[in-house]
DOGUFI-653647 format. One record per residue: z, y, x of N, C-alpha, C, O in turn; residue number from 1. Coordinates in Angstrom, 3 decimals. Layout:
N
R;n_pz;n_py;n_px;ca_pz;ca_py;ca_px;c_pz;c_py;c_px;o_pz;o_py;o_px;seq
R;Z;Y;X;Z;Y;X;Z;Y;X;Z;Y;X;NUM
...
END
This chain:
128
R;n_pz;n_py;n_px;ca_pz;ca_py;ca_px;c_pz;c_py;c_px;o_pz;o_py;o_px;seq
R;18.806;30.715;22.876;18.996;31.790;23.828;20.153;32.669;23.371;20.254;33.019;22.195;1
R;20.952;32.994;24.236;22.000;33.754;24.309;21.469;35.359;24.003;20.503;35.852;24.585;2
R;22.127;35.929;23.180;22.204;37.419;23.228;22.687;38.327;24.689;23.831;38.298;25.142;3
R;21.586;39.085;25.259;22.319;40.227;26.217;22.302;41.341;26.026;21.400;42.116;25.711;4
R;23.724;41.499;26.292;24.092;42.958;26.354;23.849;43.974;27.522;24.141;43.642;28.670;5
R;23.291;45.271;27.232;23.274;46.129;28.485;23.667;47.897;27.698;24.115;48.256;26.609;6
R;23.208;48.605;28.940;23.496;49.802;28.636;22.632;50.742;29.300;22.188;50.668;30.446;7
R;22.425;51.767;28.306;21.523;52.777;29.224;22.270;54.302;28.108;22.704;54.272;26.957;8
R;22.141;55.470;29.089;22.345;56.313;29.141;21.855;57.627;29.408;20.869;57.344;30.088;9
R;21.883;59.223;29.312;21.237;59.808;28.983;21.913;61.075;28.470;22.308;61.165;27.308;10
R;22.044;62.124;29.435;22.731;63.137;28.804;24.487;62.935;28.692;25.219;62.450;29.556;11
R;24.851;63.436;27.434;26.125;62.800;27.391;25.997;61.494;26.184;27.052;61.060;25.722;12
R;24.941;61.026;25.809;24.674;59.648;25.016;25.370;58.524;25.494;25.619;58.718;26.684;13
R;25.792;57.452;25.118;26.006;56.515;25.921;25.394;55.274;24.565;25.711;55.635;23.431;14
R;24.797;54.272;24.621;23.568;53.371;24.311;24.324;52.019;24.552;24.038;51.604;25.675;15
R;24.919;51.446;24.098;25.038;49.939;24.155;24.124;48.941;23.300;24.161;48.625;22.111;16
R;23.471;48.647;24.128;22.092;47.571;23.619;22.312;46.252;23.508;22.556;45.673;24.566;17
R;22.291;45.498;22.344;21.990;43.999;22.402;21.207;43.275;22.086;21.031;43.202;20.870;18
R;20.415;42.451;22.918;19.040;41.958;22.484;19.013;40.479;22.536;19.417;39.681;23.382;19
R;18.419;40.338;21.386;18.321;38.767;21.287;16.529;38.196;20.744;15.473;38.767;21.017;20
R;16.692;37.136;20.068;15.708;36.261;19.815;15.632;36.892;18.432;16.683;37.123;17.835;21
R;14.369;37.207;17.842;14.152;37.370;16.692;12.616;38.017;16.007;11.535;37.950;16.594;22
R;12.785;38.501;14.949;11.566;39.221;14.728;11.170;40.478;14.787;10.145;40.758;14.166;23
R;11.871;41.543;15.538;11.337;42.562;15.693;12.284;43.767;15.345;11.854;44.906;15.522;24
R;13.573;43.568;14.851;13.998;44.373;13.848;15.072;45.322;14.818;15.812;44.716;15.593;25
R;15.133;46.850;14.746;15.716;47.664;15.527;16.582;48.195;14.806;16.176;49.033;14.001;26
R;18.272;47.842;14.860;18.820;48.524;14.067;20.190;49.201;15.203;20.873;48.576;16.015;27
R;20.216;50.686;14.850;21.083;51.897;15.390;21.990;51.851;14.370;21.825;51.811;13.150;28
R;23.014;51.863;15.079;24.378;52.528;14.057;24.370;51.611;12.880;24.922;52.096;11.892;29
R;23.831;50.270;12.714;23.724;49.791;11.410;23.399;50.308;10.324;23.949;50.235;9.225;30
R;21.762;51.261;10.905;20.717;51.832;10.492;19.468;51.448;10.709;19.198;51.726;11.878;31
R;18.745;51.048;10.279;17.194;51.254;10.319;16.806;51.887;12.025;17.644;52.637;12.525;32
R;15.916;51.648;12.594;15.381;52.130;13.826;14.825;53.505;13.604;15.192;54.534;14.171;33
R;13.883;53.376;12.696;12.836;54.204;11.975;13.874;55.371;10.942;13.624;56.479;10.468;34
R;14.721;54.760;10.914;15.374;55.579;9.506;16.352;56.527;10.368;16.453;57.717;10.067;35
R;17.007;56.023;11.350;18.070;56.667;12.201;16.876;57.655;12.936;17.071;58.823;12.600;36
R;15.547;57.492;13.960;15.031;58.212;14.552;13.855;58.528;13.782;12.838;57.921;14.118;37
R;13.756;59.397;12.759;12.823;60.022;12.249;11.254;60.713;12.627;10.203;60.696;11.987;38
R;11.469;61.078;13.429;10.375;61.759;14.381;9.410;60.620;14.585;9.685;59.421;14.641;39
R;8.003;61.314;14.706;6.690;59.703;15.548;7.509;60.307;16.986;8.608;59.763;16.890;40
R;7.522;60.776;17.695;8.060;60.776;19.074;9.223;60.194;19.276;9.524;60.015;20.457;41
R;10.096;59.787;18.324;11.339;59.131;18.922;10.497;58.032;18.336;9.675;57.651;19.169;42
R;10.463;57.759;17.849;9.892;56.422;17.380;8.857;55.721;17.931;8.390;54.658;17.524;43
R;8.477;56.453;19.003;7.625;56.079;19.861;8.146;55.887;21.094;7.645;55.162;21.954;44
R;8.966;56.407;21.183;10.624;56.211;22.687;11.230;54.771;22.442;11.738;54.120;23.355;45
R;11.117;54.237;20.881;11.787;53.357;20.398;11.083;52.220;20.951;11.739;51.394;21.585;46
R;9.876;52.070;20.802;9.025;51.272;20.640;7.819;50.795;22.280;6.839;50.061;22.405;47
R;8.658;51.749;23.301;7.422;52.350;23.987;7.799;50.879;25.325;6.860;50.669;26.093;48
R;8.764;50.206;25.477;9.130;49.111;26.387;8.320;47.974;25.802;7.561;47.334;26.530;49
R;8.478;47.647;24.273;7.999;46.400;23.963;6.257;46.760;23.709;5.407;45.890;23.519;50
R;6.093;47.678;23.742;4.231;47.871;23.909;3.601;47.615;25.067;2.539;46.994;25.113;51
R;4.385;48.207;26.378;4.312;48.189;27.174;4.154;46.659;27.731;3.263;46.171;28.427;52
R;5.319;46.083;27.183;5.571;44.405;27.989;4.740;43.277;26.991;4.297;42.174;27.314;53
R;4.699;43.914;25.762;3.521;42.979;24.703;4.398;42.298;24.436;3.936;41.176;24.639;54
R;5.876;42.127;23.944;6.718;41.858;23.635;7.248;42.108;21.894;8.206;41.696;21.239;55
R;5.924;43.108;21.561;6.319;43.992;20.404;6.473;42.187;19.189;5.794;41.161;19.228;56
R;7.710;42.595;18.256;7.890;41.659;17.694;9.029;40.370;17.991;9.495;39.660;17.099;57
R;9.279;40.280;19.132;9.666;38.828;19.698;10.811;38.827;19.682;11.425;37.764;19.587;58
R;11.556;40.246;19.785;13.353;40.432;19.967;14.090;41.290;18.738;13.840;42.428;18.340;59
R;14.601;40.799;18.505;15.738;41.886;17.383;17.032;42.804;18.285;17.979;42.238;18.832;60
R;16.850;44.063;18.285;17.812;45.483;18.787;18.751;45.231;18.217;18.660;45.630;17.057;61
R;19.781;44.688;18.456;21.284;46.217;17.817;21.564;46.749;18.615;21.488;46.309;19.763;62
R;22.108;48.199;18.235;22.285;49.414;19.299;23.437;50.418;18.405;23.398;50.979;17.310;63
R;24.225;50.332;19.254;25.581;51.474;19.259;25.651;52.474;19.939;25.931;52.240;21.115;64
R;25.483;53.699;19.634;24.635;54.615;20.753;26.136;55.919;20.051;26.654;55.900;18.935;65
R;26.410;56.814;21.148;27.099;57.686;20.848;27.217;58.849;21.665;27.341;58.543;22.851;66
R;27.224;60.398;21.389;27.458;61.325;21.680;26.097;61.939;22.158;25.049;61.313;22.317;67
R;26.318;63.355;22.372;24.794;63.820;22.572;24.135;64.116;21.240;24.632;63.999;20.120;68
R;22.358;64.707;21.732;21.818;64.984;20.569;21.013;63.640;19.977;21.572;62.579;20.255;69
R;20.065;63.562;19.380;19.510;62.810;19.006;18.093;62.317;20.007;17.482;61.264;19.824;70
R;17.761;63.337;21.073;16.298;63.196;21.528;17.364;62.691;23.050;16.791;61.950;23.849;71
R;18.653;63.053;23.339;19.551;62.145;24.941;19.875;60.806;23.797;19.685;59.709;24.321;72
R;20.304;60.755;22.418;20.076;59.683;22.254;19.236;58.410;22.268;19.657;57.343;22.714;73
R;17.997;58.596;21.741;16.903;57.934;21.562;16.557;57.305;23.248;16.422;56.084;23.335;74
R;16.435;58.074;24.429;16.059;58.329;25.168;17.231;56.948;26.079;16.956;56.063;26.890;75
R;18.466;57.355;25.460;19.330;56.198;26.256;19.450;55.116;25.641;20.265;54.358;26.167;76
R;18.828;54.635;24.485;18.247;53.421;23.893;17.367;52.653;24.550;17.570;51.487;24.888;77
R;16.210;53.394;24.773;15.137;53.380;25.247;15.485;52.364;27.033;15.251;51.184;27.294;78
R;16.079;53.430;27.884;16.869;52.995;29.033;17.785;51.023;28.711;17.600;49.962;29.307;79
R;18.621;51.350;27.642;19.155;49.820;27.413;18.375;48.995;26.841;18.804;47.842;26.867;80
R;16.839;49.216;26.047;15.916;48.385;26.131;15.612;47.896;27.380;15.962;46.766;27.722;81
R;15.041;48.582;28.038;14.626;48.867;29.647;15.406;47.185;30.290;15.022;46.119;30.770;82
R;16.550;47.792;29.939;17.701;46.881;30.936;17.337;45.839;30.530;16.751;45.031;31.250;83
R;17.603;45.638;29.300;17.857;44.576;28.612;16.748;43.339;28.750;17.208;42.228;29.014;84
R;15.159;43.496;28.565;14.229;43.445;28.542;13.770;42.545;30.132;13.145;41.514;30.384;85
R;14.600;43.786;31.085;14.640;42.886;32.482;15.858;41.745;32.595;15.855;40.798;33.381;86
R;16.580;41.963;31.921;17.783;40.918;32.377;17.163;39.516;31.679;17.519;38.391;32.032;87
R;16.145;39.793;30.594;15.293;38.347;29.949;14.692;38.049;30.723;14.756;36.879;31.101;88
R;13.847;38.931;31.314;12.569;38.261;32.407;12.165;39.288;33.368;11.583;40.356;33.177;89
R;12.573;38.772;34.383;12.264;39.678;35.856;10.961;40.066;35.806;10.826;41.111;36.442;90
R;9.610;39.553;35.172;8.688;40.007;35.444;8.222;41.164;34.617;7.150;41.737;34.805;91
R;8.890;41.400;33.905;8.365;42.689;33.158;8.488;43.776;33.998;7.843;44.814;33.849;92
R;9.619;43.497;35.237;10.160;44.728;35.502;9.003;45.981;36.353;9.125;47.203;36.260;93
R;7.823;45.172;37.223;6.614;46.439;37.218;6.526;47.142;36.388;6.651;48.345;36.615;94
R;6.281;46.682;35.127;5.293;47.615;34.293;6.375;48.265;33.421;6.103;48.778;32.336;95
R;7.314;48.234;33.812;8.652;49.127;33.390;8.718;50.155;34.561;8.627;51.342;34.247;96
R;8.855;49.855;35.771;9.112;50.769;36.877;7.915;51.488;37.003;7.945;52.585;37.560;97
R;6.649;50.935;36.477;5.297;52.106;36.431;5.783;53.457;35.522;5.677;54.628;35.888;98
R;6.221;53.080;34.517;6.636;54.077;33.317;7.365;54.746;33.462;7.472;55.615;32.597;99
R;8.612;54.781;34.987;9.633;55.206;35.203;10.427;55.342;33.744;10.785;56.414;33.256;100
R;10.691;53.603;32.961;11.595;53.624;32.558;12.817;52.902;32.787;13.461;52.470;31.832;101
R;13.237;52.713;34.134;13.759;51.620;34.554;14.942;52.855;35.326;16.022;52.537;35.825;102
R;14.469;54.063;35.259;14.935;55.117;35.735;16.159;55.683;35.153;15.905;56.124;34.032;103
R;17.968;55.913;35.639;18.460;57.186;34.757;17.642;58.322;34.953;16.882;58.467;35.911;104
R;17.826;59.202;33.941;17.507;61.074;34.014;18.703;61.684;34.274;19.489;61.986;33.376;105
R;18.884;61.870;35.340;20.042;62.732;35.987;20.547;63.861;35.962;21.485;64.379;36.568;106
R;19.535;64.350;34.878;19.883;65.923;34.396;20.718;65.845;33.301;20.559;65.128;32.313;107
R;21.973;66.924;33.612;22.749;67.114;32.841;23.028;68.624;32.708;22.782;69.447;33.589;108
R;23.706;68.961;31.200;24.183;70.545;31.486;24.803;71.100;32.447;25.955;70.668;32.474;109
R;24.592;71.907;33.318;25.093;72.574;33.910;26.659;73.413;33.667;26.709;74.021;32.598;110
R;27.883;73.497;34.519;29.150;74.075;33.733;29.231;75.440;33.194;28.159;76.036;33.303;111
R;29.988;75.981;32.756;29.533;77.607;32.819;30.595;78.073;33.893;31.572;77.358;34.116;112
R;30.448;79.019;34.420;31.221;79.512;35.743;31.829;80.986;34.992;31.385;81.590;34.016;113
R;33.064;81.298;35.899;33.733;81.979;35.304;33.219;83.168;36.109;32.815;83.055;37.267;114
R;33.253;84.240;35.474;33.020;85.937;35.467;31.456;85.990;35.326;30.701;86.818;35.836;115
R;31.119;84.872;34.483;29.619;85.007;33.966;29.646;84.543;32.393;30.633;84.094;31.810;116
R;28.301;84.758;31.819;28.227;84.617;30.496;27.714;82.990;30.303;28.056;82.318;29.330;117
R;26.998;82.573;31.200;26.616;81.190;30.920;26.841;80.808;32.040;27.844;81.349;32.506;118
R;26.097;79.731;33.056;26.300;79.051;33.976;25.458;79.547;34.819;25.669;79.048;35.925;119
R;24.315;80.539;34.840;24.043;81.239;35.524;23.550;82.737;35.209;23.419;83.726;35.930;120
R;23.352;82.528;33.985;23.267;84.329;33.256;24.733;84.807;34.076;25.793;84.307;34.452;121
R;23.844;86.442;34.071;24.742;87.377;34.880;24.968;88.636;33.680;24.157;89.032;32.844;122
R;26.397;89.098;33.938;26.594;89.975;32.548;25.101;91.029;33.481;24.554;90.835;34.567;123
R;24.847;92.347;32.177;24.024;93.280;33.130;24.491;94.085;34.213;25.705;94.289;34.225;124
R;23.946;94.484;34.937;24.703;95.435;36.285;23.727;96.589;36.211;22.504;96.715;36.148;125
R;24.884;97.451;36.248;24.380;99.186;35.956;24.494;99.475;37.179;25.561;99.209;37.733;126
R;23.587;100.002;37.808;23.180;100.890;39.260;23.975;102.168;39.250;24.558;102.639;40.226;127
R;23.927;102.740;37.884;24.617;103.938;37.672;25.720;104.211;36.563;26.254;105.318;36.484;128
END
């Protein structure tokens, strides 16, 4: 079996995922899965497609993930699992779209606007 490549995204993250045949092993940045996302909650973002599909074990991650924090990172991993996962086998893709992880998150920062302090903070206004 051929290695596929996909992508998922997240914030300003951008996640290039490649998944192949193997035993299980998730490596970021040519890091550790576990070692790069520290937290049980990212590590549970990490992990949360192949639990889901009972897959846990069967594929080896590499993942090149860049920009953003670490929780739009994890999160757009997660998404190029997603992809990736369906481009192997169409049938996983329910119990991916139950999880709404098959989903982008479309929220992004907002700009800041000019003659204000943030993007919607207002300086104070004196009545008097």
């Amino acid at each position: 079996m051929e290695p596929i490549n996909s992508l998922g995204r997240r914030k300003t993250s951008v996640a290039r995922v490649v998944l192949s045949e193997g035993n299980g092993s998730i490596l970021v940045n040519g890091v550790e899965g576990k070692e790069y996302f520290p937290i049980t909650t990212q590590q549970f973002k990490l992990d949360q497609c192949f639990k889901l599909t009972d897959t846990m074990g069967k594929y080896d991650v590499t993942v090149n993930v860049r920009g953003g924090g670490i929780t739009g990172q994890v999160e757009a991993v997660r998404l190029g699992i997603a992809r990736a996962l369906v481009a192997m086998d169409e049938t996983l893709k329910p119990a991916l779209k139950a999880e709404e992880l098959m989903t982008r998150n479309p929220c992004e920062v907002e700009r800041k606007k000019f003659g204000r302090k943030k993007a919607r903070k207002r300086y104070q206004f004196s009545k008097r």
